[in-house]
N, C-alpha and C positions, 0 to 999 in steps of 0.2 A: 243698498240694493246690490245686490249678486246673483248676477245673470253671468249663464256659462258661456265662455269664450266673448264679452262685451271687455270695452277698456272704455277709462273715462278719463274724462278732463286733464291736465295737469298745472291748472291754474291755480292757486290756495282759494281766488274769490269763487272759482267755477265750483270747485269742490265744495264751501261751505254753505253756498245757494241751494245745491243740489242734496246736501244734509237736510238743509232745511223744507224744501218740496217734500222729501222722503217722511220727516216728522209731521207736516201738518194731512200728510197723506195719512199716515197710519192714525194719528189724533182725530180725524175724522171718520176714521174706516171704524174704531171704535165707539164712538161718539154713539155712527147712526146702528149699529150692532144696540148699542145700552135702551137707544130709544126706541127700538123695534123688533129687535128677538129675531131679525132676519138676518143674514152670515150674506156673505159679497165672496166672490167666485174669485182668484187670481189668476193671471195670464200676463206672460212676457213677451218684450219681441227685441231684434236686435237690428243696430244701421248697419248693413254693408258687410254682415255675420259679426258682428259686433267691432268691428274697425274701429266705428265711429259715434257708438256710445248705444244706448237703445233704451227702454222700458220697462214699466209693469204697472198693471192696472188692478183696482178690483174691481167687481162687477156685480150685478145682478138682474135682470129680467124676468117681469111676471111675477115677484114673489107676493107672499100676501100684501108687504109693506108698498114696494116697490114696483110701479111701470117701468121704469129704468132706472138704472143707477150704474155711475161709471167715476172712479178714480183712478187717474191718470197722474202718471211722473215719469216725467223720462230726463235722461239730458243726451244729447249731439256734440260732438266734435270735430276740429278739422287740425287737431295740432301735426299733423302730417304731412297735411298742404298748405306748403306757404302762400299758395295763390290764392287762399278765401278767405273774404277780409272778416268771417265768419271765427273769432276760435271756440265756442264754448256757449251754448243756451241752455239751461235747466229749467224748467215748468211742473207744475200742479196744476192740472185742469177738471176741473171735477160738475157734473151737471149731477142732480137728481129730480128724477120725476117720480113722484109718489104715486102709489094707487090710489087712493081715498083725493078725488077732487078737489075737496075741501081744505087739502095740504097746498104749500105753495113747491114748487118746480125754485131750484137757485143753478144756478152758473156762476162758480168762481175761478180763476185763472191768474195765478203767479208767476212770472218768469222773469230771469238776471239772463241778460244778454248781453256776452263780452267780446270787441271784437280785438284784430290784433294789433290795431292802431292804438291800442291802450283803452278806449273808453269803455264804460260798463252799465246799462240801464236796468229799470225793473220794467218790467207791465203789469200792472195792479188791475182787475177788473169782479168786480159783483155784483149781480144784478138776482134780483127777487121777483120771480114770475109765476102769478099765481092765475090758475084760471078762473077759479073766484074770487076776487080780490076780497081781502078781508082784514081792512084798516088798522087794527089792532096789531097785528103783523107786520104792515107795512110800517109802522110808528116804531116798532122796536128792532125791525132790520135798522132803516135809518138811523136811528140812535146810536146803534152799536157801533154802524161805521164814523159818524160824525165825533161819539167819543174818541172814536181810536186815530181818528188822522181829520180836526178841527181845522187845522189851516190850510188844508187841500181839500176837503170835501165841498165845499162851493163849485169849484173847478173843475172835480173828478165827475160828480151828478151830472153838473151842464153837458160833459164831453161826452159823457155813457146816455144821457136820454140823447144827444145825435147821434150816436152812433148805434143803438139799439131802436131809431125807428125806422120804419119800413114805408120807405115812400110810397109804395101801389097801394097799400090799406090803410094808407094814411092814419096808422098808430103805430106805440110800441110795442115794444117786444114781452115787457114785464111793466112793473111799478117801481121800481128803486134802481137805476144802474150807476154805477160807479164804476172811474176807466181812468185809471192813470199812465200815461203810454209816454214810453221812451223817458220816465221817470230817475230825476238824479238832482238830487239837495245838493250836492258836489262834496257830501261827506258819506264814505262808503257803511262806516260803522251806524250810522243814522239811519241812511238808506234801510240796510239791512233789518234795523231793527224796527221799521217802520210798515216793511212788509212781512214781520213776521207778528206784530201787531193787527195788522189789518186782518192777514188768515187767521189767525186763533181767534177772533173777536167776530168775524163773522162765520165763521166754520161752529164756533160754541154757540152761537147765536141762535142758526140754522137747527142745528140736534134742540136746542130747546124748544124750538118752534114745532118743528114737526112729531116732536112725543107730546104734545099738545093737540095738535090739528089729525093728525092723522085715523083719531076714531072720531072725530065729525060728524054727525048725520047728515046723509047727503040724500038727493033727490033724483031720479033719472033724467030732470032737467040740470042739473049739475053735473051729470055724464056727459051728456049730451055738449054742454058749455065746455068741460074739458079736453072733449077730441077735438071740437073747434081751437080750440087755443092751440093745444098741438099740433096742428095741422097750422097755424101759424108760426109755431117756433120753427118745425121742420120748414115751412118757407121760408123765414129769414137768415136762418142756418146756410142752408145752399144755395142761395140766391145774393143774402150779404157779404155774408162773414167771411174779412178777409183771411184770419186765423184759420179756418178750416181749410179755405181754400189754399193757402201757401204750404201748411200741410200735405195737401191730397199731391199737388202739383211736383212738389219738389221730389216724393218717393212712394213707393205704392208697397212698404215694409209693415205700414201698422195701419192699414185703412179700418179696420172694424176698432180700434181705440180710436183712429182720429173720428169716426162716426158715431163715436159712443154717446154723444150730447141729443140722438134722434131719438122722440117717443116710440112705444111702441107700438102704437098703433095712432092711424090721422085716418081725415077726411076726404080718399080720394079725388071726390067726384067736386067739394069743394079745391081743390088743391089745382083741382085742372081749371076751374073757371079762375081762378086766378091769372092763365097767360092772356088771358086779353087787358090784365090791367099792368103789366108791368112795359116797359120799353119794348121795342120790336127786335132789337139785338138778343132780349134774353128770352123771347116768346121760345123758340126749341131750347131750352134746357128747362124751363117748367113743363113743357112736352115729354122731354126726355126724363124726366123725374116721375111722372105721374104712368110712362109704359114700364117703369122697376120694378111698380108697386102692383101686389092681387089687387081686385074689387074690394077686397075689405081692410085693405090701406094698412093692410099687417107688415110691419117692418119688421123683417126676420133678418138673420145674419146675413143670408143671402143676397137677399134686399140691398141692404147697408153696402155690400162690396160692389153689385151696381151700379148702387149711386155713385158711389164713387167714381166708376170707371164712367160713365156718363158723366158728371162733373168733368172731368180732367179732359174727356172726346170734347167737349162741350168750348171751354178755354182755349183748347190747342189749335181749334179752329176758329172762335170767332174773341182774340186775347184783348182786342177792343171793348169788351166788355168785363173787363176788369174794372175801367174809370167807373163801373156801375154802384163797387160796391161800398160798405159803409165805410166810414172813415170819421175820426174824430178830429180831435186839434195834428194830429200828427200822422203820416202813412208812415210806418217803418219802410225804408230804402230796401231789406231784404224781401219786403213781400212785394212792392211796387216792381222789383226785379227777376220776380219768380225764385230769390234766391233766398227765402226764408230757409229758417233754423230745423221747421219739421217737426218742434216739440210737439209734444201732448197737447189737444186744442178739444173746446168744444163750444 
């Protein structure tokens, strides 16, 4: 990645993570190109005019293939400031949501977080969300990951269905999640090679599934079933997710990539009857989320930067509602402190 006036890392493990996000970026950027004939848009940004490391994405909205689509890699540094015990995060966060219903929606997210105490984790997470679920799918997501990481997939499922449901609708978020957080065998070359098994095994997985599914014959009740579902990711997105939200909090430099995981269009009117079922602390930010948006629940870039700033008014004021949101076997210390990384999230 070369972004004008960015500097990165000077770690050797910061750097080879940060190879490694960049390759299963473009491995996938190609992938869904092969299986859909539709091209993804690129766009950069930088931390702090590039001090402190920054991004690039690729993108797409509305195209025939795609409701959205967004690849994400960045990495953050602090080798400048002794005082953040922060030196080094690199990430691939990548959501896609198909046009054609009948496709499933995935969220994957890899990231090496190194601080300067010496320690060095991954975050492993996948999850397969489909608004029509379609078992054949879900049989061969699963497989793919249980081949490729057997002795932790028990652990990583258990952790990703807590943390991918949604206490007010009392379900998940998808069908299949997988969440290995603050992850470390205590052998780094293992490590490594364990999450770069897991991204190619589910990123190939993915491209094969949806040059499959994607010409589908669907039904206008299957439309209909997909904005619903959407209008549930988009709830648990800003309402859960502590990844977006220590993102949004920490800098306001890449808010339309950290927002890049929202469909393009939800269920307003559904979205609002939602604040009467979640806690009374987060009734105004489901308020605040649903005055962003037209009547016809179009999330436009626009939108997107909104929310964001709504999200962030929303915390600054009532930060007691942090305890709200999901959490698996482990909070990162950086996000529990407002003092996350800022990588790529979705």
């Amino acid at each position: 990645m070369h972004l004008i006036g960015a500097t990165w890392a000077r770690s050797p493990a910061a750097t080879r993570a940060h190879g490694l996000v960049q390759d299963l970026q473009h491995r996938f950027r190609a992938g869904l190109h092969t299986a859909t004939g539709d091209s993804l848009d690129h766009a950069a940004w930088v931390r702090d005019h590039g001090l402190h490391g920054g991004g690039a994405r690729f993108m797409a909205a509305e195209t025939p293939a795609f409701n959205r689509a967004a690849i994400n890699v960045s990495q953050v540094h602090y080798d400048d400031l002794p005082e953040r015990p922060l030196a080094a995060a690199s990430a691939l966060s990548t959501i896609i949501h198909p046009r054609n219903p009948r496709a499933p929606s995935i969220h994957v997210h890899i990231s090496h977080t190194e601080t300067k105490a010496g320690g060095a984790t991954w975050r492993i997470m996948a999850d397969l969300n489909p608004a029509v679920p379609h078992a054949p799918d879900t049989e061969r997501f699963e497989a793919a990951l249980r081949e490729a990481v057997p002795t932790q997939f028990d652990a990583a499922r258990a952790q990703g269905d807590r943390y991918f449901h949604i206490p007010a609708l009392g379900r998940h978020r998808g069908v299949t999640h997988f969440y290995l957080e603050s992850f470390t065998g205590g052998d780094a070359e293992a490590d490594f090679a364990l999450a770069k098994h897991v991204g190619e095994a589910v990123l190939d997985t993915y491209v094969a599934l949806l040059a499959e599914a994607r010409t589908r014959p669907f039904s206008e009740g299957d439309r209909n079933a997909q904005r619903a579902y959407h209008t549930a990711y988009f709830f648990q997105v800003l309402t859960l997710d502590r990844g977006t939200t220590s993102g949004l909090m920490v800098h306001d430099q890449n808010d339309l990539g950290i927002m890049g995981s929202l469909p393009a269009h939800i269920d307003r009117e559904l979205l609002a009857s939602w604040a009467d079922k979640v806690e009374p602390v987060q009734r105004p930010l489901v308020q605040a989320l649903v005055a962003c948006l037209a009547p016809d629940g179009h999330v436009t870039d626009d939108a997107r930067l909104q929310l964001a700033t709504a999200l962030r008014a929303f915390y600054r004021r009532f930060p007691e509602a942090l305890t709200l949101q999901a959490a698996g076997d482990v909070v990162p210390p950086t996000v529990a402190q407002h003092l996350g990384a800022g990588v790529a999230r979705g």
